[in-house]
C-alpha positions in Angstrom: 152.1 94.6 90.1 153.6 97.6 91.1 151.8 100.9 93.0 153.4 103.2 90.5 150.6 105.4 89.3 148.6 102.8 87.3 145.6 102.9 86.0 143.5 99.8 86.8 140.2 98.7 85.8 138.0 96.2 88.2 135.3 94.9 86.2 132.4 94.1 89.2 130.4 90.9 89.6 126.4 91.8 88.0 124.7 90.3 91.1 124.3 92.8 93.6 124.7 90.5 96.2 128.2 89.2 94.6 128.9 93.1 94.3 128.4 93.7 98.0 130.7 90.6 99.1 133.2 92.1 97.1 133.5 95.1 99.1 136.3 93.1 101.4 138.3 92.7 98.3 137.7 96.2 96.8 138.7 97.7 100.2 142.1 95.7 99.7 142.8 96.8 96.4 142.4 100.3 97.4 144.9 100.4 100.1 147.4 98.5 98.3 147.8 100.5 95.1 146.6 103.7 97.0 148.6 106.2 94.2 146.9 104.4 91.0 143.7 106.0 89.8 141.1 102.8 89.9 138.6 102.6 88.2 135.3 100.3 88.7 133.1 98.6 85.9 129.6 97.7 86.5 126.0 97.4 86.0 123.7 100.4 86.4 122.2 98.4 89.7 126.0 97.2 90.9 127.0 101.0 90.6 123.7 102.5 92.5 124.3 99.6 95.5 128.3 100.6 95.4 127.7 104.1 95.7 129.1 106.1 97.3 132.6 104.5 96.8 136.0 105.4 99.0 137.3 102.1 97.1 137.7 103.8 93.3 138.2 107.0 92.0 135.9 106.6 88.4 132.9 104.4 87.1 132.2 103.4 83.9 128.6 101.9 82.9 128.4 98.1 80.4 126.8 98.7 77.5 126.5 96.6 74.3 128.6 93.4 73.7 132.5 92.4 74.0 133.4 94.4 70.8 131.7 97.7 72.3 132.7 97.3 75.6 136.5 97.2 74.5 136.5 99.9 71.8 135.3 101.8 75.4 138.2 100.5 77.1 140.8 100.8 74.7 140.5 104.5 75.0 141.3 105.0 79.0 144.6 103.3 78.3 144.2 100.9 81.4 147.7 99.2 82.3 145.6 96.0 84.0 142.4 94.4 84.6 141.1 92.6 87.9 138.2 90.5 86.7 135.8 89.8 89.4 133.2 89.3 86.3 133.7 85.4 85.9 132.1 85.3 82.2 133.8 84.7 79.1 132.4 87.8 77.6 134.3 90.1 80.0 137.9 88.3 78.9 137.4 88.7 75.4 136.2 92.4 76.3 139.5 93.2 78.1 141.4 91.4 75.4 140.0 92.9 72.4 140.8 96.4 74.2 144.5 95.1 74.6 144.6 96.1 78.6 148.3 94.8 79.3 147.8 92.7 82.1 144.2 90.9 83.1 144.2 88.6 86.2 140.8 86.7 87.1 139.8 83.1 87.5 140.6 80.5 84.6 137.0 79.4 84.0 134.5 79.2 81.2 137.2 78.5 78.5 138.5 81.8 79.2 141.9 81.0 80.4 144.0 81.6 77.3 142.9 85.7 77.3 144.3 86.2 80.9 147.6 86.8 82.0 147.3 85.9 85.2 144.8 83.2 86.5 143.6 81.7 89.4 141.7 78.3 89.5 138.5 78.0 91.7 138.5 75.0 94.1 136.3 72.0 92.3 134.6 68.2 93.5 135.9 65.1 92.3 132.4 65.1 89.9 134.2 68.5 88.3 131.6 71.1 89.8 132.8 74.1 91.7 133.4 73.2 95.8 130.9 75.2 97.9 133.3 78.1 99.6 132.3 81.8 100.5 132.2 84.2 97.3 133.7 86.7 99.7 136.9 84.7 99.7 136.5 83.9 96.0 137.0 87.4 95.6 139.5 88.5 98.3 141.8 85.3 97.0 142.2 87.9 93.9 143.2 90.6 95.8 145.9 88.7 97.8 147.6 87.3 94.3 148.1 91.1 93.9 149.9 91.5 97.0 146.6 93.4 99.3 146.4 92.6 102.7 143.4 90.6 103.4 142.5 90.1 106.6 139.5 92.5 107.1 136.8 90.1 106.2 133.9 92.7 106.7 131.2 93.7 104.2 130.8 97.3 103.9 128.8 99.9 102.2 127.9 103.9 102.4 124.7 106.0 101.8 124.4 109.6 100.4 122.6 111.4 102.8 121.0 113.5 100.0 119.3 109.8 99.8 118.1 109.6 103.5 116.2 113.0 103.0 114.3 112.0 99.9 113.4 108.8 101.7 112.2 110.9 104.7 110.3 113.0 102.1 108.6 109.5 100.5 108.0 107.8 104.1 107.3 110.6 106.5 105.8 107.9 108.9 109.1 106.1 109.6 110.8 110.0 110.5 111.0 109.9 114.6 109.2 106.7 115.3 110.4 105.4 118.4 109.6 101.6 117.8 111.0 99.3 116.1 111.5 99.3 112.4 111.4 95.9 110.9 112.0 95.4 107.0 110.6 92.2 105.4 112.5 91.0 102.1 109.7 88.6 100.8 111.4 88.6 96.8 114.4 87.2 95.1 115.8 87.9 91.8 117.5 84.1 91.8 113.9 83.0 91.5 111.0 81.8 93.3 112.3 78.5 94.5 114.0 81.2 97.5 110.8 82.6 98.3 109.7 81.8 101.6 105.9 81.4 101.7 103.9 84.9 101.9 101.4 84.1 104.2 104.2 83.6 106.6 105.4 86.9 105.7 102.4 88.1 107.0 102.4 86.4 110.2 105.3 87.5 111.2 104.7 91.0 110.1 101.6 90.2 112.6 104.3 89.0 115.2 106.2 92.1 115.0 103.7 94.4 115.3 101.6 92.2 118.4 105.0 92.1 120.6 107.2 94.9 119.5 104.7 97.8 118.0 107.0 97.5 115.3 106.8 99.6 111.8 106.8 96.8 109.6 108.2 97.9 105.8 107.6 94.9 103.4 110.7 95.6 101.1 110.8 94.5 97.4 111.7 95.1 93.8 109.6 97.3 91.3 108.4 94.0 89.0 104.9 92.3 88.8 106.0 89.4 90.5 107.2 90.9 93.7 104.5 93.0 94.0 102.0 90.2 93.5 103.9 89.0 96.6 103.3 92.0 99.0 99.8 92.1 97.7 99.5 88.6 99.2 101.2 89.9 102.6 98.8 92.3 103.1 96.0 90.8 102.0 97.0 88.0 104.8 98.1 90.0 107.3 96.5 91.4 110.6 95.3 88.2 111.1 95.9 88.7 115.0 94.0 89.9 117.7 96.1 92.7 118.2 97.2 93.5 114.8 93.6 93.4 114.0 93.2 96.2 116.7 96.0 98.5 115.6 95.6 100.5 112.7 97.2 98.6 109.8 98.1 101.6 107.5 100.0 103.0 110.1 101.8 99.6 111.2 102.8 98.1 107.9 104.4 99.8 104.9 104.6 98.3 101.2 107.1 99.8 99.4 105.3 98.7 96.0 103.3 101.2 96.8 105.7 103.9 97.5 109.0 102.9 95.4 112.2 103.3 96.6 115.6 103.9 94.4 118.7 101.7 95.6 119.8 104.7 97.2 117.0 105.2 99.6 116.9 101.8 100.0 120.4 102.0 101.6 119.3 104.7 104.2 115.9 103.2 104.8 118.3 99.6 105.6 120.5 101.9 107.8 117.3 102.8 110.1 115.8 99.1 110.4 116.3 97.3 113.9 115.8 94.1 111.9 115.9 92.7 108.3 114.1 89.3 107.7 114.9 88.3 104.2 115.3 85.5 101.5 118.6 84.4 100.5 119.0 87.6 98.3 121.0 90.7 97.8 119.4 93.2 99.8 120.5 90.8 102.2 124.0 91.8 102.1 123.2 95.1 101.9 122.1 94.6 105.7 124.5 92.8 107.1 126.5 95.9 105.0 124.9 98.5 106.7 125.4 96.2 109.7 121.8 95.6 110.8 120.3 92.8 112.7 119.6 90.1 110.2 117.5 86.9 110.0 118.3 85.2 106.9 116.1 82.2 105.7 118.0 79.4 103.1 116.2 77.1 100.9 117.5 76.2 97.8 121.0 77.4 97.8 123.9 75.8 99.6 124.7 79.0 102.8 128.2 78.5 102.2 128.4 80.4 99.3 127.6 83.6 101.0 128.9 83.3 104.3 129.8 86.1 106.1 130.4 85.2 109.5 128.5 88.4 110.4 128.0 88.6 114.1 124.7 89.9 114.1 123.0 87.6 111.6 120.7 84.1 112.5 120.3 81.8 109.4 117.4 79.2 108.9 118.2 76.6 107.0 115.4 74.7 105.3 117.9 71.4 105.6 115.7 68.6 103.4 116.8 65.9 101.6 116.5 67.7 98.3 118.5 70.6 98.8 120.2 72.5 97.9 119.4 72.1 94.4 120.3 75.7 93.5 117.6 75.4 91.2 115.9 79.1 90.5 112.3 77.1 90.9 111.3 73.8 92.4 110.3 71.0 90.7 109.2 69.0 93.5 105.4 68.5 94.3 105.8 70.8 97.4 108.6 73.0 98.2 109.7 71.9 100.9 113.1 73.7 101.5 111.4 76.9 102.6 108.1 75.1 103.9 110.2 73.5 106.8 110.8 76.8 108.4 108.4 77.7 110.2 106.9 81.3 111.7 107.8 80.4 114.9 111.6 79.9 113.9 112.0 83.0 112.3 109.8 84.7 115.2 112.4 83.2 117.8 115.4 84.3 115.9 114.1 87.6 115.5 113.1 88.0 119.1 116.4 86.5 120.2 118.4 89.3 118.0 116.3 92.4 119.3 116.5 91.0 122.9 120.7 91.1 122.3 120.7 87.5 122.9 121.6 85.2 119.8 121.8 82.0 120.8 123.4 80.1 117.8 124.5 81.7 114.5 122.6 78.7 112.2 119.3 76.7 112.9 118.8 73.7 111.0 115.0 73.5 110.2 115.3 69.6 110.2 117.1 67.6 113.0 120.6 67.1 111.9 121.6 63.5 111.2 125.2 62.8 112.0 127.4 59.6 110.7 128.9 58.7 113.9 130.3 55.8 112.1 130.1 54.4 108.6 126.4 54.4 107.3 125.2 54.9 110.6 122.9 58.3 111.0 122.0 59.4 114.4 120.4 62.9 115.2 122.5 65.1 117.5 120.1 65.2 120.0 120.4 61.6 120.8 123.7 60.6 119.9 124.9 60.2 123.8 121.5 58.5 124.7 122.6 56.4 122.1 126.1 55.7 122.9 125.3 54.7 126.4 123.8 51.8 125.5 126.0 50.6 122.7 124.2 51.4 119.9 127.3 53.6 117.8 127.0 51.1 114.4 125.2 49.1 112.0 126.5 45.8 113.9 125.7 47.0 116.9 122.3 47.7 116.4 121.9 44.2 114.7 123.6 42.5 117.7 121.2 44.4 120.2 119.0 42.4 121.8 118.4 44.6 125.0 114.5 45.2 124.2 111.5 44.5 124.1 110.4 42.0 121.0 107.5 43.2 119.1 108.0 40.6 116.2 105.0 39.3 115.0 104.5 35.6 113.7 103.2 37.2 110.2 106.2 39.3 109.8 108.8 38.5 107.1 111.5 36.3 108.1 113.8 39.5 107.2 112.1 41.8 109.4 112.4 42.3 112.9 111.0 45.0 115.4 112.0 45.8 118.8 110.7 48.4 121.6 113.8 50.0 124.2 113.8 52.7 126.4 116.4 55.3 126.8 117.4 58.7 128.9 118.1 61.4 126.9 120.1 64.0 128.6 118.2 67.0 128.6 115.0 64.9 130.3 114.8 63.0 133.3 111.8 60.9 132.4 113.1 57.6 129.9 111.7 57.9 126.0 110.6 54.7 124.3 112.1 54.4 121.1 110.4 51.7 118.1 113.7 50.0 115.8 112.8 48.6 112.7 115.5 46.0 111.0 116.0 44.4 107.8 118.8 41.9 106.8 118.9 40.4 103.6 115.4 41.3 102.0 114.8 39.0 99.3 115.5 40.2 95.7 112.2 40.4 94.4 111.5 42.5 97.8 113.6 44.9 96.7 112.8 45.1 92.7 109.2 46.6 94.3 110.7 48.8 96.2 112.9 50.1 93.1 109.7 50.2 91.4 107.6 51.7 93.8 110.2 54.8 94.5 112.0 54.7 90.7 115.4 54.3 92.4 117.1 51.6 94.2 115.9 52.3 97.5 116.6 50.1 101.4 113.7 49.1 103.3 114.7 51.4 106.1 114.7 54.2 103.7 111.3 53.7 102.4 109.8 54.7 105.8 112.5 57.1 106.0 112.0 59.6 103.2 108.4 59.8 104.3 109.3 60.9 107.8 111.2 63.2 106.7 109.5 65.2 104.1 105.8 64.9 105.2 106.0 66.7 108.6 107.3 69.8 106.4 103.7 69.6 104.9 101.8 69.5 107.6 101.6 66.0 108.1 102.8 64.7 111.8 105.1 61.4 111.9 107.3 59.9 114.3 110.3 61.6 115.2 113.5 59.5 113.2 116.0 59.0 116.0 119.1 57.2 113.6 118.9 55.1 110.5 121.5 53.3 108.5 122.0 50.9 105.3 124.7 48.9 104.1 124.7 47.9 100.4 126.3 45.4 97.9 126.3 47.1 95.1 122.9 48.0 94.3 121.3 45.7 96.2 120.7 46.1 100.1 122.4 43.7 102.9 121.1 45.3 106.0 119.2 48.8 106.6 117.3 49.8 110.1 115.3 53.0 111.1 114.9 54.1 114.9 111.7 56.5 115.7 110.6 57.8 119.0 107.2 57.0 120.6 104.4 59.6 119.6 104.1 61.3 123.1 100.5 61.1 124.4 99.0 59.7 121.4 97.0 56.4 120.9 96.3 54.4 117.4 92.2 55.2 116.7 92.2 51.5 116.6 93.2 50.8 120.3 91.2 54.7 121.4 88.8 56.8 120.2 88.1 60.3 121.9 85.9 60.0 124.6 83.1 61.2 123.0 82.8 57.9 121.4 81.9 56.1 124.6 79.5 57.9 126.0 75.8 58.0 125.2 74.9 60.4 122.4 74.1 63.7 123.7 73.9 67.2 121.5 77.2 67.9 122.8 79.2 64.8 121.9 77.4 64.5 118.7 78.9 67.5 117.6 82.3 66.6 119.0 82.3 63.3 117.0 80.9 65.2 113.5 84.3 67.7 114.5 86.6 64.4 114.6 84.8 63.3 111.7 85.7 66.6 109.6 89.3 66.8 110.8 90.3 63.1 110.3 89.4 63.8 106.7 91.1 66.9 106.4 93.9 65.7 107.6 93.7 62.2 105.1 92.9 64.8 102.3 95.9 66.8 103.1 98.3 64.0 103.2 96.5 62.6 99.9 97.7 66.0 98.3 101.2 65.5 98.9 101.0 63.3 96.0 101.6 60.0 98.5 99.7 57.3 99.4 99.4 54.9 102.6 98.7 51.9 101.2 98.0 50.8 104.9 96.0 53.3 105.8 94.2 51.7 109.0 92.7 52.7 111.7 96.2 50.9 113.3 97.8 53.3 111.7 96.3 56.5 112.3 97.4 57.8 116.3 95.3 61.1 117.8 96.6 62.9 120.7 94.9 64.3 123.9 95.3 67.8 121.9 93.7 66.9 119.0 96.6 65.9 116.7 96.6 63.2 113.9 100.0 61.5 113.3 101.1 58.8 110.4 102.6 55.6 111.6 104.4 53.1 109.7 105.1 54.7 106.2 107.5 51.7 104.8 104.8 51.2 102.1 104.1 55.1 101.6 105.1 56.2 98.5 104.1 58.9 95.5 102.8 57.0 92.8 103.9 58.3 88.9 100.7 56.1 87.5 97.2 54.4 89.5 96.8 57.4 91.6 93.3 57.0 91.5 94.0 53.3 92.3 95.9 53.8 95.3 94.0 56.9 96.5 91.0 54.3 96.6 92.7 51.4 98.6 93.6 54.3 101.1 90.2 55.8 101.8 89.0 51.9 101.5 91.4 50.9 104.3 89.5 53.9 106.6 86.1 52.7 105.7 86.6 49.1 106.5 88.9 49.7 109.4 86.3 52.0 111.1 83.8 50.9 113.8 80.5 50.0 112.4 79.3 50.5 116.5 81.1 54.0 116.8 80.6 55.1 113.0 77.1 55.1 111.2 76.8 55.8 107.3 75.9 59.3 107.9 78.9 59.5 110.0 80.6 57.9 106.7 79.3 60.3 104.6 80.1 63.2 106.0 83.9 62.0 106.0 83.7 61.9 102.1 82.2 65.1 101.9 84.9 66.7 104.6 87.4 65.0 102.4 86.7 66.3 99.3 85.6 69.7 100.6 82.2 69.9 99.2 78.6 70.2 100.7 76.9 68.0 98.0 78.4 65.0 95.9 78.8 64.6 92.1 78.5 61.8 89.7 82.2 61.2 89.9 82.6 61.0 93.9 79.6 58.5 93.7 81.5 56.3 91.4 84.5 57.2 93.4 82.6 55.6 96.8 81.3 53.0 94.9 85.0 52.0 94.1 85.7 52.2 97.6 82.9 50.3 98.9 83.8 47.4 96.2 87.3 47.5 97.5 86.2 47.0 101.2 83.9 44.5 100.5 86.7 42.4 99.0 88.9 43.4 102.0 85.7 42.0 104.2 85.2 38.8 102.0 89.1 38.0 102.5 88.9 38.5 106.0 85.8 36.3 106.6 87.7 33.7 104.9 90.1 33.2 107.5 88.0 33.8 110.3 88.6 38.0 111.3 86.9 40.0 112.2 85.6 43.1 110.0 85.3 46.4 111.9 82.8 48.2 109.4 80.6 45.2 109.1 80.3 44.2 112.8 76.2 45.0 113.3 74.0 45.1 110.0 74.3 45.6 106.4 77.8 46.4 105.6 77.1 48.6 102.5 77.5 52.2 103.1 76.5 53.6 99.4 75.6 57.1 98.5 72.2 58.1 97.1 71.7 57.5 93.3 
């Protein structure tokens, strides 16, 4: 192409965030055919964010289908087309109106109605390879002949537009604090939404440490403002917050809507935007505003930027990114891993001038240091120093402490070794778990158990990994690895770190068990009692179950924490919930103390754990299922000579009134 007064149509991406990334590649076109009269195609919404425009000289609004749309073209008498539009609909539109030359991406069948094509980048399995849309769309602009080396996002405001807004939000004119704008929405879809209550804590944050004006941005639809009626119903929570005057602190622009102009110049005043992964995203960085992005479901690469002043969160879990507009997990666990306190640090660490690192992982990152072998950063040289750097080394180690028991499988073997980590002086005891050669049939159960062909090591894996996200504490996975034969598994291993100051209920109780009773420790153990089955109950409504849920099994810290040990049998049944949910709460009754825990004490566990002040019918069959199930347990045990804690002293039938 040739700058020779032409008259050029660039038909925009609909997504105002792809509009916005764009902007690199509209700025290009611009100054390369700076004499031609350009002309831009868009959305209503594409055209309001754009807005104004140094990049084009005309706009012209979609409306209707193809056949419309190019009986509109035909009569502007464009010499090309630059399709940043990548449907098929927008080719045939362009083609019907006869535009002379049409250059844009060869996808969607649409390759034969362009004159000019470029091919997107694409995986062995034929989907497109994650790369920044940004580029996607600059790449277009350099087959023209632009210059493209200014990479950054841009966009004006009217300032007609920042006076109306000062007209709707007369509280934000002259404030001398911070101004903090919260993007709790996302058009993609809800699977992108971080959770609202944590919306509201960290409106709470802002407003506790900074005295910030917090403005709870979001879309004029019933979904969105369902969301900021959650935030404020949730927040002011804190102390502080609870003290300041709300109304004057936190502004919901549901309440007081907001056209995409103003929504510009109220960006353009913010110290800070915390968002979803969604346009008004962009229009920050744009506007070039502190930004804390959070990712869940969609792969960061897509969008990237670069932007200096932006921290992302990513919500790094096994499952994503799906890039699925809702989750169909039993929690969503992408944007559940990222905490308040992330997104609280990241913000403090942008208004103090101080970012730290561009990306945080929610998860520790797992790197393969060498084939199957998966080590998290943070230990790698710990690691290395003593030679563990490979599946045969860690199956050759012998440097440790055997805790191999006699009952164990032949295949199994556990070991206890200490190393120095280099950001601590003080050595941390690490627990490795190996399996070589687990018998078929081991491993058919373990297919059927997790409805895929799974290793041993990654049955207690998975677990650690996804339950802490809910709430649920587990030991911290230092490395893990598998080697297969096909489908079936040679060897697979799993290294975790001791639970700092934490003791299996088993080996210690709090103290409050050993001492006489008093008011005071009576109450403390009724509190134990409560939380221990709020915290069963809560890991019960992730949709797994223990299936070794001992006392052995459950640790409790000095600080009052519960954690989950050995979770190789944990799994999420698809049938026999009941069944399994049973054999759990079973396990607890007949592993507890019958000197430490009386039937009352019992009792009140049930209720705790079902959340209820009074039993029905169906929990009293439910116990009575339990107390069969125990008494099985206890009639096995007595059999070959063990103990049974529940029935140490007495009768052993703890049974609920009729």
């Amino acid at each position: 192409m040739q700058d020779d007064n032409l008259e050029i149509l660039v038909w925009l991406p609909s997504p105002m965030g792809d509009a916005v990334l764009s902007t690199p590649a509209l700025r290009a076109i611009r100054k390369r055919f700076g004499s031609s009269r350009i002309t831009f195609l868009a959305n209503h919404v594409v055209r309001s964010v754009l807005s104004p425009s140094a990049f084009n000289d005309a706009w012209i609004e979609t409306h209707g289908n193809p056949l419309a749309i190019a009986a509109q073209l035909k009569a502007h008498n464009f010499t090309h087309a630059i399709l940043f539009k990548n449907s098929f609909a927008a080719a045939l539109a362009v083609f019907l109106a006869r535009i002379p030359s049409r250059i844009g991406y060869a996808r969607e069948k649409r390759g034969l109605l362009l004159t000019e094509k470029l091919y997107p980048a694409r995986l062995p399995n034929g989907k497109f390879e994650p790369a920044p849309m940004l580029d996607y769309y600059l790449a277009i602009a350099a087959r023209l002949g632009a210059d493209t080396a200014n990479r950054q996002i841009e966009l004006q405001y009217d300032e007609n537009d920042k006076q109306s807004l000062q007209a709707k939000l007369p509280q934000l004119a002259g404030f001398e604090r911070p101004i903090a704008v919260l993007v709790p929405g996302g058009a993609f879809g809800p699977s992108k939404c971080w959770p609202a209550v944590n919306f509201a804590k960290t409106a709470d944050w802002l407003i506790d440490n900074y005295s910030a004006k917090v403005v709870i941005s979001v879309a004029p639809d019933q979904l969105e403002k369902q969301i900021t009626a959650e935030i404020t119903a949730a927040a002011g929570l804190s102390l502080r917050a609870k003290r300041s005057n709300l109304k004057d602190k936190l502004i919901n622009l549901a309440d007081h809507p907001v056209n995409l102009g103003e929504l510009k110049a109220l960006y353009s005043a913010a110290d800070i935007v915390i968002t979803n992964d969604t346009g008004p995203r962009h229009i920050a960085g744009a506007l070039k505003r502190k930004l804390v992005t959070l990712f869940g479901p969609n792969d960061p690469v897509w969008t990237e930027t670069n932007y200096e002043n932006e921290i992302q969160i990513v919500g790094n879990v096994p499952c994503s990114p799906c890039a699925k507009p809702t989750c169909k997990r039993y929690r969503h666990l992408c944007m559940q891993s990222i905490t308040v306190e992330m997104v609280c640090n990241a913000a403090k660490d942008l208004m103090d001038d101080q970012r730290k690192r561009p990306i945080i992982l929610a998860q520790p990152n797992s790197e393969e240091t060498s084939k199957s072998f998966f080590v998290n950063a943070e230990y790698k040289t710990a690691l290395s120093k003593i030679g563990l750097t490979s599946i045969d080394a860690v199956f050759s180690f012998q440097a440790a402490k055997n805790l191999t028991k006699s009952n164990l499988a032949a295949f199994r073997s556990r070991l206890q070794f200490e190393i120095e980590p280099v950001e601590s002086q003080s050595p941390t005891t690490l627990f490795l778990k190996r399996y070589e050669n687990p018998p078929i049939l081991v491993q058919f159960k373990n297919w059927l158990a997790h409805h895929k062909p799974v290793s041993c090591a990654s049955r207690e894996f998975e677990p650690t990994r996804e339950l802490p996200i809910t709430g649920i504490n587990t030991p911290k996975v230092i490395a893990y690895g598998e080697q297969c034969s096909g489908l079936f598994e040679k060897r697979s291993f799993i290294i975790t770190e001791k639970i700092p100051d934490a003791e299996a209920l088993e080996r210690q109780l709090p103290d409050c068990f050993n001492s006489s009773p008093t008011p005071q420790n009576l109450k403390q153990r009724r509190d134990f009692i409560i939380q221990l089955a709020a915290f069963v109950r809560k890991f019960h409504q992730t949709g797994y179950r223990h299936r070794d849920l001992y006392f052995s099994h459950i640790f409790h810290s000095s600080n009052g924490t519960f954690y989950l040990i050995d979770l190789a049998r944990a799994f999420r049944p698809a049938l026999l919930r009941r069944r399994f949910q049973i054999k759990d709460i079973a396990q607890i009754h007949y592993s507890a103390p019958a000197e430490y825990f009386s039937r009352s004490d019992r009792l009140r566990f049930y209720l705790a754990y079902t959340a209820q002040r009074k039993l029905t019918t169906s929990d009293k069959a439910f116990i009575r299922e339990v107390l069969a199930k125990a008494n099985r347990m206890a009639r096995h045990d007595r059999k070959h000579g063990r103990n049974v804690p529940f029935a140490s002293r007495g009768n052993p039938m703890w049974s609920p009134k009729n």
